[in-house]
C-alpha positions as a printed NumPy array, in Angstrom:
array([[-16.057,  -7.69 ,   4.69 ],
       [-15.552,  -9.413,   8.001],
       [-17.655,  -7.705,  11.022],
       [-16.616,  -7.924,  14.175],
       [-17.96 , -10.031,  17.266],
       [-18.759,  -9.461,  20.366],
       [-15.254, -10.466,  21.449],
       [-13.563,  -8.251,  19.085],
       [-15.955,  -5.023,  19.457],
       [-15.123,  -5.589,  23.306],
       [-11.296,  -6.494,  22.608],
       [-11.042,  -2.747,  21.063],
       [-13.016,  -0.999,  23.303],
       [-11.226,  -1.875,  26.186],
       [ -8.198,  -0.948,  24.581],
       [ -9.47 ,   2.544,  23.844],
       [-10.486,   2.427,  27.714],
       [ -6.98 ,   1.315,  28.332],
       [ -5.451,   4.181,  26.469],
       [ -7.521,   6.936,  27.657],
       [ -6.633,   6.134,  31.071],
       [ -2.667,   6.309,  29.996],
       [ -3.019,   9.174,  28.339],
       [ -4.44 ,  11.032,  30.765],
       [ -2.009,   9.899,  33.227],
       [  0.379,  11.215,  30.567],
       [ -1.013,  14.502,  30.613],
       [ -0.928,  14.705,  33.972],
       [  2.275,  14.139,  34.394],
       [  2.029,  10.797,  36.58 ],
       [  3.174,   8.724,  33.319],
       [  6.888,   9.854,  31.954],
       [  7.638,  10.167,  28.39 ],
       [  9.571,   6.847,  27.924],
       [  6.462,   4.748,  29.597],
       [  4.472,   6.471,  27.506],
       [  6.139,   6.138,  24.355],
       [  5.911,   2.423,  23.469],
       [  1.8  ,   2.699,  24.609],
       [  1.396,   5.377,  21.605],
       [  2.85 ,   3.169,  19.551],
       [  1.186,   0.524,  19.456],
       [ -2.206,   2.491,  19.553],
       [ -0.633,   4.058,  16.303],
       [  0.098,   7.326,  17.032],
       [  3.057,   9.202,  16.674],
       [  4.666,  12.737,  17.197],
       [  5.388,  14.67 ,  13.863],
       [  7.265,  17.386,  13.026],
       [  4.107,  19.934,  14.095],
       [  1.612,  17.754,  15.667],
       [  0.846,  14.391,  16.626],
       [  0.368,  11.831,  13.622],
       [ -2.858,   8.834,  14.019],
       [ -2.396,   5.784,  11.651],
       [ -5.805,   4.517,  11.337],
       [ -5.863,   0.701,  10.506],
       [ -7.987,  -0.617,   7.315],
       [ -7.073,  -4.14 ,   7.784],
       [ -6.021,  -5.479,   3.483],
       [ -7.24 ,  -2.247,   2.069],
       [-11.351,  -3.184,   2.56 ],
       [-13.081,   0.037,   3.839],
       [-17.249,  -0.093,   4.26 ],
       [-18.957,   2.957,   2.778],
       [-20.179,   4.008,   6.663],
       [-16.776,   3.504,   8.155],
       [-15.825,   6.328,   5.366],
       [-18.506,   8.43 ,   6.499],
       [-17.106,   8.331,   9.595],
       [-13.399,   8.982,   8.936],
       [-14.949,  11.844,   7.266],
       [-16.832,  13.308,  10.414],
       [-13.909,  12.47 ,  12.469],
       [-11.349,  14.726,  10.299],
       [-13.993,  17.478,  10.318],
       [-14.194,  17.553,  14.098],
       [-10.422,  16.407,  15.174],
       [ -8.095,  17.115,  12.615],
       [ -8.256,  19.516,   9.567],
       [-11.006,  18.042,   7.053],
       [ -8.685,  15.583,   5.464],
       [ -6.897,  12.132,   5.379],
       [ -3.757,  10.622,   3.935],
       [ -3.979,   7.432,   2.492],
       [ -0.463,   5.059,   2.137],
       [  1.077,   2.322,   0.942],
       [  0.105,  -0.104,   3.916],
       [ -3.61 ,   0.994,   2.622],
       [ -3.973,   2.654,   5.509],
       [ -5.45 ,   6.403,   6.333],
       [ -2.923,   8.827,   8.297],
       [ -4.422,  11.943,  10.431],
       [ -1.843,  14.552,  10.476],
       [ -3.455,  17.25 ,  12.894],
       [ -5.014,  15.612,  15.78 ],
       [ -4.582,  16.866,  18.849],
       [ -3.134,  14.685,  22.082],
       [ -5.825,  15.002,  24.406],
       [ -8.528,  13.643,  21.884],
       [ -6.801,  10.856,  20.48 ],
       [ -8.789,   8.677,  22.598],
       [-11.822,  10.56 ,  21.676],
       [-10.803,   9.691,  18.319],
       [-10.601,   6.067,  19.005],
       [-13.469,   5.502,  20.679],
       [-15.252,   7.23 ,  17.615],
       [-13.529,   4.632,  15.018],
       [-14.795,   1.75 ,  17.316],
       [-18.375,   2.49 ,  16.996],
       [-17.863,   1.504,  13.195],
       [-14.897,  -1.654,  13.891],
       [-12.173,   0.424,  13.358],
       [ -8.884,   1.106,  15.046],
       [ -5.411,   1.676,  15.409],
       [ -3.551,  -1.013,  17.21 ],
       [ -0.413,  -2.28 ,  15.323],
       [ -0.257,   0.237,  12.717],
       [  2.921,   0.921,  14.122],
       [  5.616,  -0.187,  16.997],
       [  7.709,  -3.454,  16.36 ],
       [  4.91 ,  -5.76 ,  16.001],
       [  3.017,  -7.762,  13.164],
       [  1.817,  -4.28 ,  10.916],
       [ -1.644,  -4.199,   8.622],
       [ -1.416,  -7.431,   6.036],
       [ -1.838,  -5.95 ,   2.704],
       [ -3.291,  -7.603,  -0.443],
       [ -4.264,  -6.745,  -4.036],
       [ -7.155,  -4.551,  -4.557],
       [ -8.661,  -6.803,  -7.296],
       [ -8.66 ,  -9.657,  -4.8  ],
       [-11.812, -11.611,  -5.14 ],
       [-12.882,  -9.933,  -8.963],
       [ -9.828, -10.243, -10.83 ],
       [-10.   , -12.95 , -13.842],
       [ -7.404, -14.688, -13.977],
       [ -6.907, -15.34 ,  -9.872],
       [ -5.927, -18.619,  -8.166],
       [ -7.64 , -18.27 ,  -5.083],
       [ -9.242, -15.398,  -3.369],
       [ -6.631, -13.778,  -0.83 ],
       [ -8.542, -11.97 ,   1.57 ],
       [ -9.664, -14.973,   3.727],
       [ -6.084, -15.564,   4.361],
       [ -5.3  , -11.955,   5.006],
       [ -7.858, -12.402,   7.591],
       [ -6.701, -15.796,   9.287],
       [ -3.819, -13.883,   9.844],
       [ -5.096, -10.476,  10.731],
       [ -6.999, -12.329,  13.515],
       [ -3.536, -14.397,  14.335],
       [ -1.314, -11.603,  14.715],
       [ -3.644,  -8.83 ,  16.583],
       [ -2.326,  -8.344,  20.375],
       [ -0.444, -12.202,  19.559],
       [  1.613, -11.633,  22.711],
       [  4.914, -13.13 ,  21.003],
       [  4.89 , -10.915,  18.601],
       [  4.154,  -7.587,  20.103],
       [  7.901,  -6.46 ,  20.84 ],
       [  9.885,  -7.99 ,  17.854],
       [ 13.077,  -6.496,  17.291],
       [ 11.281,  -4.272,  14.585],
       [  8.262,  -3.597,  12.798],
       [  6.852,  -6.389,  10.526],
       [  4.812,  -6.716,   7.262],
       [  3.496,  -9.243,   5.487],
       [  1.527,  -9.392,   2.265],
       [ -0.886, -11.534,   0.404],
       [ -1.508, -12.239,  -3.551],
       [ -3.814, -14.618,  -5.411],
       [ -2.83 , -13.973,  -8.822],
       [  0.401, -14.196, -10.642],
       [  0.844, -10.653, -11.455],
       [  2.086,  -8.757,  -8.357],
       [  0.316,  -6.066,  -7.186],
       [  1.034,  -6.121,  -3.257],
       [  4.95 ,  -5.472,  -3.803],
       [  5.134,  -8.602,  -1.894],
       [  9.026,  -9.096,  -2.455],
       [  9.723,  -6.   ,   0.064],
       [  7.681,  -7.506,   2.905],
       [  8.903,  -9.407,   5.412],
       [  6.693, -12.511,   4.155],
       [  5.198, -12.427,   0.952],
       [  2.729, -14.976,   0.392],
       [  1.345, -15.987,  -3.163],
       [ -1.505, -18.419,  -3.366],
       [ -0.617, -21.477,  -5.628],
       [ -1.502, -24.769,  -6.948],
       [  0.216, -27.743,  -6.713],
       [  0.284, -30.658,  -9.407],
       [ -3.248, -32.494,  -7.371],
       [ -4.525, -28.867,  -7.539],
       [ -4.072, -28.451,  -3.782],
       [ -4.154, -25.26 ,  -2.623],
       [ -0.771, -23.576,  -0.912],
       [  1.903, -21.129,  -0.817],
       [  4.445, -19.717,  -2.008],
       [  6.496, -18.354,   0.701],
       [  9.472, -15.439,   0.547],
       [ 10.902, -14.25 ,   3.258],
       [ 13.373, -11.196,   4.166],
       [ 11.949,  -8.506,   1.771],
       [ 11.926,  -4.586,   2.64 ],
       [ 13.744,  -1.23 ,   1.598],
       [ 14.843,   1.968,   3.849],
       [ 18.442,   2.19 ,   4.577],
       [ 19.897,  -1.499,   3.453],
       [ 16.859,  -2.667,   0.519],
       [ 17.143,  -6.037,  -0.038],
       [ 14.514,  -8.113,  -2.08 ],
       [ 12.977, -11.814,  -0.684],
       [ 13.577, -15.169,  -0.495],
       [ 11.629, -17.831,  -1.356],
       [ 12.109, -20.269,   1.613],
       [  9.431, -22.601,   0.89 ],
       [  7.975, -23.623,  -2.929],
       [  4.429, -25.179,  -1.484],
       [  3.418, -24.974,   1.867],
       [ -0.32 , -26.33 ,   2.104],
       [ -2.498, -24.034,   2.874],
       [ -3.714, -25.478,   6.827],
       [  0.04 , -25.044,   7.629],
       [  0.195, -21.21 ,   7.048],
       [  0.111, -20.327,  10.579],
       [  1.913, -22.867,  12.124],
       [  4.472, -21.877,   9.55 ],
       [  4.162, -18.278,  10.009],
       [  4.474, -18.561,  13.846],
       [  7.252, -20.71 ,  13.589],
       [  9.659, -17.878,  10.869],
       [  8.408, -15.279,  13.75 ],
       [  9.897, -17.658,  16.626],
       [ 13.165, -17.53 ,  14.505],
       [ 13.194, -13.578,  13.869],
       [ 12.543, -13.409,  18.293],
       [ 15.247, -15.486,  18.824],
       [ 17.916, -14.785,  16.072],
       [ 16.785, -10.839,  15.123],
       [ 19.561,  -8.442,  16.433],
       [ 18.65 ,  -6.348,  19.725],
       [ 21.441,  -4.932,  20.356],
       [ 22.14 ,  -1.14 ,  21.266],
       [ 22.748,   0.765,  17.751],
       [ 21.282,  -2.166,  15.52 ],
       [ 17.899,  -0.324,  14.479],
       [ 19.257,  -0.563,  10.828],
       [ 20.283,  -4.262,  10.775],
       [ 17.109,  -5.724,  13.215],
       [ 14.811,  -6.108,  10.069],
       [ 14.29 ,  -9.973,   9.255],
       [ 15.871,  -9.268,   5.826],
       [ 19.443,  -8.721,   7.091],
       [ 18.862, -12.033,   8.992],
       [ 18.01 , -13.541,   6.063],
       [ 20.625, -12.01 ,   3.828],
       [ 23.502, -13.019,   6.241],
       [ 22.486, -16.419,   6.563],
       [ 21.041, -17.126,   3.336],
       [ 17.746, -18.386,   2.265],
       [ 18.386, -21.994,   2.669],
       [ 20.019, -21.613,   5.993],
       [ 17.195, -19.573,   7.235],
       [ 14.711, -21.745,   5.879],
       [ 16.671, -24.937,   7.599],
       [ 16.073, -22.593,  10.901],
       [ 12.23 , -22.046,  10.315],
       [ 11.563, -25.953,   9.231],
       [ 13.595, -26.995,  12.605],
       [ 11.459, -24.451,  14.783],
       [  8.135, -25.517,  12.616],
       [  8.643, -29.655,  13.072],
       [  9.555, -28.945,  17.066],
       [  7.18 , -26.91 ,  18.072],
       [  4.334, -25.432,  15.729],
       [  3.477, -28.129,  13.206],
       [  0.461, -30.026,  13.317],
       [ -0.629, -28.651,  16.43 ],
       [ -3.365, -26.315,  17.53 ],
       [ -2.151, -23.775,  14.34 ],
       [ -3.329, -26.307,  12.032],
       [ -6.257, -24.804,  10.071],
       [ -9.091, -26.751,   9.238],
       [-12.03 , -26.851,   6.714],
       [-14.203, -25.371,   8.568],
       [-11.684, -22.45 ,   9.203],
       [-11.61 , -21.579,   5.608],
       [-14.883, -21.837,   5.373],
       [-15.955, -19.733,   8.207],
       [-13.31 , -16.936,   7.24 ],
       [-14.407, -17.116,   3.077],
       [-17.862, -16.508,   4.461],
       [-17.007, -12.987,   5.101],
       [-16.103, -12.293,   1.377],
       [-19.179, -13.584,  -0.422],
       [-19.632, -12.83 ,  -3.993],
       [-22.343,  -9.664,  -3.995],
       [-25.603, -10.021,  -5.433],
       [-24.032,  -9.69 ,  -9.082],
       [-26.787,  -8.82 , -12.348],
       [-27.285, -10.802, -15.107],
       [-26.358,  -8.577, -18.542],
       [-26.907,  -8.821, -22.111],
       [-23.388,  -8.519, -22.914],
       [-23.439,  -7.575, -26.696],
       [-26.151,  -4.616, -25.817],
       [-23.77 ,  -3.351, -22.733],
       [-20.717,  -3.701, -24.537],
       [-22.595,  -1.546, -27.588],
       [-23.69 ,   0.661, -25.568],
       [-20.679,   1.394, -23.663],
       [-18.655,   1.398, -27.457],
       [-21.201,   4.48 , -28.07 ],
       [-20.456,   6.444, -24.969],
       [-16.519,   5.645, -25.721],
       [-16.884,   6.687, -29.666],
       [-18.908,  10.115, -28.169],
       [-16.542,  11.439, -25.516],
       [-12.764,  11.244, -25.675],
       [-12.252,  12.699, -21.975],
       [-14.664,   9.359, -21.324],
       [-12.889,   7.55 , -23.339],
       [ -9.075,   8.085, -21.685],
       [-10.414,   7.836, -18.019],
       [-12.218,   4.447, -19.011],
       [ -8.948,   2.914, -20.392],
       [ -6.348,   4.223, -18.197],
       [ -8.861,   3.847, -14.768],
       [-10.525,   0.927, -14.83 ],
       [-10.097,  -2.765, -14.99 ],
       [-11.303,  -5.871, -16.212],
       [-13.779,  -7.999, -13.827],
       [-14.124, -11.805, -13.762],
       [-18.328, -11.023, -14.141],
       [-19.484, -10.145, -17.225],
       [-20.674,  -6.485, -17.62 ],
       [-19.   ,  -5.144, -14.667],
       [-15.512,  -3.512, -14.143],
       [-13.414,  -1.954, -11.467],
       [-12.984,   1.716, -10.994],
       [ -9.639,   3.017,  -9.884],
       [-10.752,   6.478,  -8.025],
       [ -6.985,   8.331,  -8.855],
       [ -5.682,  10.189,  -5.676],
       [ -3.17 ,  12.12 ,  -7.829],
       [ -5.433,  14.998,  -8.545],
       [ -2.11 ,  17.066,  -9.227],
       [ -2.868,  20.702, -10.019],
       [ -6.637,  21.7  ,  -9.055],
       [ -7.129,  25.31 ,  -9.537],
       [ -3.699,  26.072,  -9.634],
       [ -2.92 ,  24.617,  -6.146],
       [ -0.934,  20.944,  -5.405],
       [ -2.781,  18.107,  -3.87 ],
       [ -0.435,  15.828,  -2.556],
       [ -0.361,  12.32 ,  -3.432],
       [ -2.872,   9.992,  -1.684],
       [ -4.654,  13.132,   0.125],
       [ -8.627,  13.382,   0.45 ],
       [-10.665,  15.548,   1.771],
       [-13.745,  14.93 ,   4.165],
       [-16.177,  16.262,   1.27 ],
       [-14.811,  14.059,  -1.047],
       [-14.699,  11.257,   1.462],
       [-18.811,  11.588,   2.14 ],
       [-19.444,  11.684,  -1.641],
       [-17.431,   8.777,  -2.57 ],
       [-19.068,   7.237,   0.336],
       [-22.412,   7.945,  -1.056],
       [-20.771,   6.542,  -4.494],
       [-19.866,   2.821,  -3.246],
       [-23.149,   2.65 ,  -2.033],
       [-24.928,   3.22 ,  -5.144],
       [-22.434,   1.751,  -7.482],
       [-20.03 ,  -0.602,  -5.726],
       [-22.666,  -2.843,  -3.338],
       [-21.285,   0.019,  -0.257],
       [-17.636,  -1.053,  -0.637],
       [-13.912,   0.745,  -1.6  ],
       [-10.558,  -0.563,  -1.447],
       [ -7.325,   1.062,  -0.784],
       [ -4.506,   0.324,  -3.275],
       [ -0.244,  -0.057,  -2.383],
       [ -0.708,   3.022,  -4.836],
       [ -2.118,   5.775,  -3.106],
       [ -5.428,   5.104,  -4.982],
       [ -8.939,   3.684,  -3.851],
       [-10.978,   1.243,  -5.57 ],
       [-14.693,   0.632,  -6.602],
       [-14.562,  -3.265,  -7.306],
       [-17.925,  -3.736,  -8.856],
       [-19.589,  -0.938, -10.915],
       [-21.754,  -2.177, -14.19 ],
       [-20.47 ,  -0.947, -17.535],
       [-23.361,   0.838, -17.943],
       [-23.164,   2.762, -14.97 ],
       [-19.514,   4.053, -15.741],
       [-20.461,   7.134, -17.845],
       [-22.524,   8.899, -14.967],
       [-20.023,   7.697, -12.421],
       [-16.954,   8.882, -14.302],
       [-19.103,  12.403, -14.38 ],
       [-19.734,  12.596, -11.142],
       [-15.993,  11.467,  -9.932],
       [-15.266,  13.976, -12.251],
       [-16.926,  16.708, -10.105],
       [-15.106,  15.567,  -7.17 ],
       [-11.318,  16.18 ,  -8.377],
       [-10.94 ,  12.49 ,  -8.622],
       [-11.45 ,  10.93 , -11.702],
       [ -8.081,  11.923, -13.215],
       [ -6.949,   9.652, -16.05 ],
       [ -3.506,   9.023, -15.203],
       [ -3.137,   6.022, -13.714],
       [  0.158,   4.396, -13.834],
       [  1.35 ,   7.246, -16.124],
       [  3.914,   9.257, -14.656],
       [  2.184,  11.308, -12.199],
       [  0.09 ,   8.348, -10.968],
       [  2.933,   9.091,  -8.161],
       [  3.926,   7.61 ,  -4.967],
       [  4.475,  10.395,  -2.814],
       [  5.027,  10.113,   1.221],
       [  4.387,  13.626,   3.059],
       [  8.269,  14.355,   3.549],
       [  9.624,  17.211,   5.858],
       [  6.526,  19.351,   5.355],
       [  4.996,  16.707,   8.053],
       [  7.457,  13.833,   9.239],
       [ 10.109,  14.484,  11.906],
       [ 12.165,  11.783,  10.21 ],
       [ 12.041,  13.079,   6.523],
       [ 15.594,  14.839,   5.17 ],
       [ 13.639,  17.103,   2.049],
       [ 10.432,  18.364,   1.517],
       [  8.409,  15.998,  -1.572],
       [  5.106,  17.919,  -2.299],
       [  7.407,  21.156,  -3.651],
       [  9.305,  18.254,  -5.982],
       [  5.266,  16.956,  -6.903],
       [  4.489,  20.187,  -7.817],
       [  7.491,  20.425, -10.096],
       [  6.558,  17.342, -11.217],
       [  3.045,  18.273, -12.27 ],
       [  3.782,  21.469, -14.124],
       [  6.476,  19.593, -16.071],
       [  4.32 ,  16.739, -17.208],
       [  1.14 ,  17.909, -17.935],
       [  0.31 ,  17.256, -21.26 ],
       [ -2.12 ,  13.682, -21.114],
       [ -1.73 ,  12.572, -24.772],
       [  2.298,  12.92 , -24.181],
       [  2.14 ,  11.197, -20.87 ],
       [  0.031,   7.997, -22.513],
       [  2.454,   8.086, -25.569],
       [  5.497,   7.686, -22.621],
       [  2.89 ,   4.67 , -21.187],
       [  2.906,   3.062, -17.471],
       [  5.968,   4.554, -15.887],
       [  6.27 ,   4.067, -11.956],
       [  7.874,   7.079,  -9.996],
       [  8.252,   7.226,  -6.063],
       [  9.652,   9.784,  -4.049],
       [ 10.446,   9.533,  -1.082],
       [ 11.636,  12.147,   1.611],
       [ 14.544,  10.23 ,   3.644],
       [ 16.007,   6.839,   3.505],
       [ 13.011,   4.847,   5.703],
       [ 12.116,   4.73 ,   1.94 ],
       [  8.063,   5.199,   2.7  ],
       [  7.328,   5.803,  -0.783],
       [  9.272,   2.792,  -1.989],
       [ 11.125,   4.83 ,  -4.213],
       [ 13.634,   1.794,  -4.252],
       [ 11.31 ,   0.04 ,  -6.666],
       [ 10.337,   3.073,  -8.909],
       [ 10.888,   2.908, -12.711],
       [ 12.183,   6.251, -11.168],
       [ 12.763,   6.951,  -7.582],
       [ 13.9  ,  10.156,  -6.271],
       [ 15.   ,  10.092,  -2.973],
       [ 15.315,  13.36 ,  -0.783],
       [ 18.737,  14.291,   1.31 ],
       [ 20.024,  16.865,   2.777],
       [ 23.485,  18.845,   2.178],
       [ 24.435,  21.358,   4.571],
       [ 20.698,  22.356,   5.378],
       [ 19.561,  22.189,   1.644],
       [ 17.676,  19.943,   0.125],
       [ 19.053,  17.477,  -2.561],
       [ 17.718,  14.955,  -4.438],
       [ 18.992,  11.649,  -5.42 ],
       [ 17.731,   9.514,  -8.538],
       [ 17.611,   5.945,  -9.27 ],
       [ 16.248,   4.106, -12.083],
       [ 14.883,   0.711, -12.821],
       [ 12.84 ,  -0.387,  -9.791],
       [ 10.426,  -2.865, -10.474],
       [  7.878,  -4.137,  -7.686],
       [  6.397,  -6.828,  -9.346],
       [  6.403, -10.006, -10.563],
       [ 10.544,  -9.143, -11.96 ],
       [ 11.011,  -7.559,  -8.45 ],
       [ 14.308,  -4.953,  -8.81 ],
       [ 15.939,  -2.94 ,  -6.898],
       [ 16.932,   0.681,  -8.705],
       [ 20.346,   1.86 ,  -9.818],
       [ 21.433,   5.373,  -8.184],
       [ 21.899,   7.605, -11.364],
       [ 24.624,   9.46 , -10.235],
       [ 25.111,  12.839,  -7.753],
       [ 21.96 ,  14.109,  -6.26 ],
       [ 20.498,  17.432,  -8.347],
       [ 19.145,  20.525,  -6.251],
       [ 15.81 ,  21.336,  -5.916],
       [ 15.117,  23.499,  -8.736],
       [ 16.551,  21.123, -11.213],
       [ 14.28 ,  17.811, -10.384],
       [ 11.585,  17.962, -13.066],
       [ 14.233,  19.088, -16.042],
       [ 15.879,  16.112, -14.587],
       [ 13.073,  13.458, -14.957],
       [ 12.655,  15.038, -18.373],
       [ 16.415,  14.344, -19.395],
       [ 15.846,  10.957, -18.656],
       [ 12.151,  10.475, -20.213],
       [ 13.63 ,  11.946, -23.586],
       [ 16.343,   9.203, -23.439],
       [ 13.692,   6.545, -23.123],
       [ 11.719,   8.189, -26.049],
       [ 14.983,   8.195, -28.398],
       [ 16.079,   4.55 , -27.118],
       [ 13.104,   2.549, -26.788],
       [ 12.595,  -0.1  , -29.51 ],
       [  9.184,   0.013, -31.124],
       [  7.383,  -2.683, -33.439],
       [  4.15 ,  -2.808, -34.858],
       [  2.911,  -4.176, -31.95 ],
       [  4.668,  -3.026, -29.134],
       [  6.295,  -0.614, -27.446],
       [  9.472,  -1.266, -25.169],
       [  8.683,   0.169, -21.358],
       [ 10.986,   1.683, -19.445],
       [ 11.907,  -1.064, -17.425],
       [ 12.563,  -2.66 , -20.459],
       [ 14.92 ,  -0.655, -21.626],
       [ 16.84 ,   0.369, -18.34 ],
       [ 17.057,  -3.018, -18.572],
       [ 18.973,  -3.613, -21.901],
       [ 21.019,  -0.487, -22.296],
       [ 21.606,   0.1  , -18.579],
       [ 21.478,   3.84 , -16.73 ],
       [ 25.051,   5.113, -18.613],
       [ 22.97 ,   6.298, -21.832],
       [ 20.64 ,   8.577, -18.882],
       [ 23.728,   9.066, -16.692],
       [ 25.579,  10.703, -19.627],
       [ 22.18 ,  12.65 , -20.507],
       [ 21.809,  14.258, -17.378],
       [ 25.487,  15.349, -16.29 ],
       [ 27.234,  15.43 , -19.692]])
């Protein structure tokens, strides 16, 4: 993980000085609400339906087993004795109170944490995949990258007041697990033909109100360019991205991009680049990659006899079905032999009868798994685009007790990417902006599909819900997304099907008329049962549902669900 310097520990500690200072002025009344708004912002806090909201910033998803320790401690003592976790892979107080906010941040600084940019129109947390650095079949390693740019973009002065917020994402593998084509810049790591290492750039991605998917804008861009080419598509969002009164819906770089087009924007960007940013002090060097790959060095890995772990672990598998599920649907191949990674599921669901909401943990559970990465994943967790965490490096012969313990914690459910592996933002029950409540819907959810063998027999199917059209929960890009609105004062939901975030990026197809409230989960059933009767099955393989939105199209579920 990279650890900061003394320039950055004193960069964010005068900020939290810096802060304080406003909002005490606030408080006082010497500051007025409009000054003070934009200053929140970009210290990450915002004003929720009940209480103030804190987006805590855990720069590509990497989180140190003492920095959870302290996020623990600090939502025991500020907020209510848990966290959210999202899709940025960040961590989301909902309960802190005004006045210690800077208390707060002062706290996450003593362990290089902090807030600044995880919201406000400036360059946002860059997100990667969680397997990045372990994962077999990768090109390069993203993270150093993630960090060039992490270290590019924080307080960049250019880029603090864009004409809206701005994400960008990172992937070293050809599989897509970073949604990159609904960021504003997706990057994926490539080869070229001398084995050169580059990019793949898109540009233009991101959902809410008008979802539109990314361009690519550049096939290979050499790797020492990506700043200079970065900076310069960020010149040409300042000057060209709409500011005008009323345009908060059409200022995101993707309606640039889709009303000029890809190659016209890209014409734009290589002007800009070849005038002003190429080969010039942006250029990365050598000894840049170097010095930021030194901060993801391969842990001290152990040496296995790989036909005694592998029997051994066949043993435990053969002994203990429970075992047996949560190893196959929760964990993941590694590129060392006798190791895998450990997805920790956030989607608890029912436990003891009450809902946990989707990406939710509690400051118990954050201690223990802290105590967990240190004594099975070298002090190290990772936060996933899903909701879930990570444990990147545990031995296969260490699963067994691990999966028992996890198991004691609420959190080693074996559903992930079944159904109820769900992404699930907090909705009217927290945000000022959401249109329908989303944990009631869950809930629904849960009750309906509870039945594990029946939910592996349906396979990986994707469903987001999200509780107004700012489309947190990406339900855009859900196999099913359900999308919350209000009629009249009562909540509605509306259903799409067919989103894909990956490598075959698609955007869903709206079903049809919203459903009320009570009718959601017999909904999703109606539609599951169609993909039951219509998938196509071999010996071999079973058609997803992807697949087969894809081929028959949504009239066979559209005529299922209102006759």
């Amino acid at each position: 993980m990279y650890q900061y310097n003394y320039a950055d520990q004193t960069l964010v500690e005068e900020r939290v000085a810096q802060f304080r200072d406003q909002t005490e002025r606030f408080l006082a009344g010497e500051l007025a609400e409009e000054q003070y708004l934009p200053l929140r912002l970009q210290n990450g806090l915002y004003i929720q339906r009940y209480a103030p909201m804190l987006r805590i910033a855990i720069p590509y998803g990497l989180l140190a087993s003492y920095q959870l320790r302290k996020l623990a401690e600090i939502t025991r003592k500020y907020d209510k004795g848990y966290g959210h976790f999202t899709t940025r892979t960040n961590i989301q107080l909902n309960w802190p109170k005004l006045e210690e906010v800077p208390d707060i941040l002062a706290e996450l600084a003593s362990v290089q944490m902090h807030s600044i940019q995880t919201s406000g129109n400036c360059i946002r947390n860059t997100t990667t995949d969680p397997y990045a650095g372990i994962h077999q079949n990768e090109i390069a390693d993203p993270r150093p990258y993630c960090e060039i740019i992490r270290q590019w973009s924080t307080f960049h002065p250019e880029f603090a007041f864009l004409p809206r917020k701005f994400k960008i994402a990172v992937i070293g593998t050809e599989n897509d697990r970073a949604a990159t084509r609904v960021h504003d810049i997706g990057l994926h790591l490539k080869k070229n033909e001398d084995g050169e290492l580059g990019f793949e750039v898109l540009v233009g991605g991101g959902l809410g109100r008008i979802p539109v998917l990314g361009k690519v804008i550049n096939k290979f861009l050499p790797r020492q360019h990506l700043l200079s080419y970065l900076d310069a598509i960020l010149r040409v969002y300042n000057l060209h991205g709409r500011r005008d009164k009323g345009s908060k819906y059409r200022s995101r770089i993707k309606i640039l991009v889709d009303t000029l087009g890809g190659p016209a924007f890209a014409k734009l960007v290589d002007a800009e680049w070849e005038a002003h940013t190429k080969d010039g002090p942006l250029t990365l060097t050598d000894a840049n990659f170097e010095h930021a790959a030194s901060f993801f060095s391969e842990p001290d890995y152990k040496e296995f006899d790989a036909l005694q772990a592998q029997s051994d672990l066949q043993q435990q598998l053969s002994a203990d079905k429970d075992f047996a599920n949560w190893y196959n649907q929760n964990t993941v191949a590694h590129k060392i032999a006798g190791y895998r990674a450990v997805v920790i599921s956030l989607k608890a669901g029912l436990v003891d009868g009450k809902y946990v909401p989707s990406g939710d943990v509690t400051d118990s559970q954050m201690d223990a798994l802290a105590d967990l990465a240190d004594e099975y994943s070298f002090g190290e967790l990772r936060g996933t685009y899903q909701q879930n965490l990570v444990f990147a490096d545990v031995e296969t012969n260490k699963l067994y007790e691990l999966w028992q313990q996890l198991s004691d914690l609420h959190l080693a459910r074996p559903n992930i990417n079944t159904l109820t592996d769900m992404i699930v933002c907090p909705g009217w029950d927290y945000c000022s902006l959401a249109n329908a409540t989303t944990h009631n819907i869950a809930e629904q959810i849960e009750k309906q599909f509870s039945d594990l063998d029946y939910l592996y027999d349906l396979g990986d199917i994707r469903l987001n819900m999200s509780g107004c059209i700012n489309a947190c929960a990406h339900h855009h890009t859900g196999d099913i997304g359900i999308l919350g609105v209000d009629k009249k004062g009562e909540n509605w939901y509306q259903i799409s099907l067919g989103g894909n975030s990956s490598n075959d990026a698609k955007l869903g197809k709206i079903l049809g008329r919203s459903v009320p409230t009570e009718a959601v989960a017999d909904t999703i059933q109606q539609i599951v049962d169609v993909y039951v009767d219509l998938r196509a099955t071999t010996d071999n393989d079973v058609e997803s549902f992807g697949e087969l939105v894809e081929r028959v199209g949504i009239d066979p579920f559209k005529e299922k669900v209102y006759g």
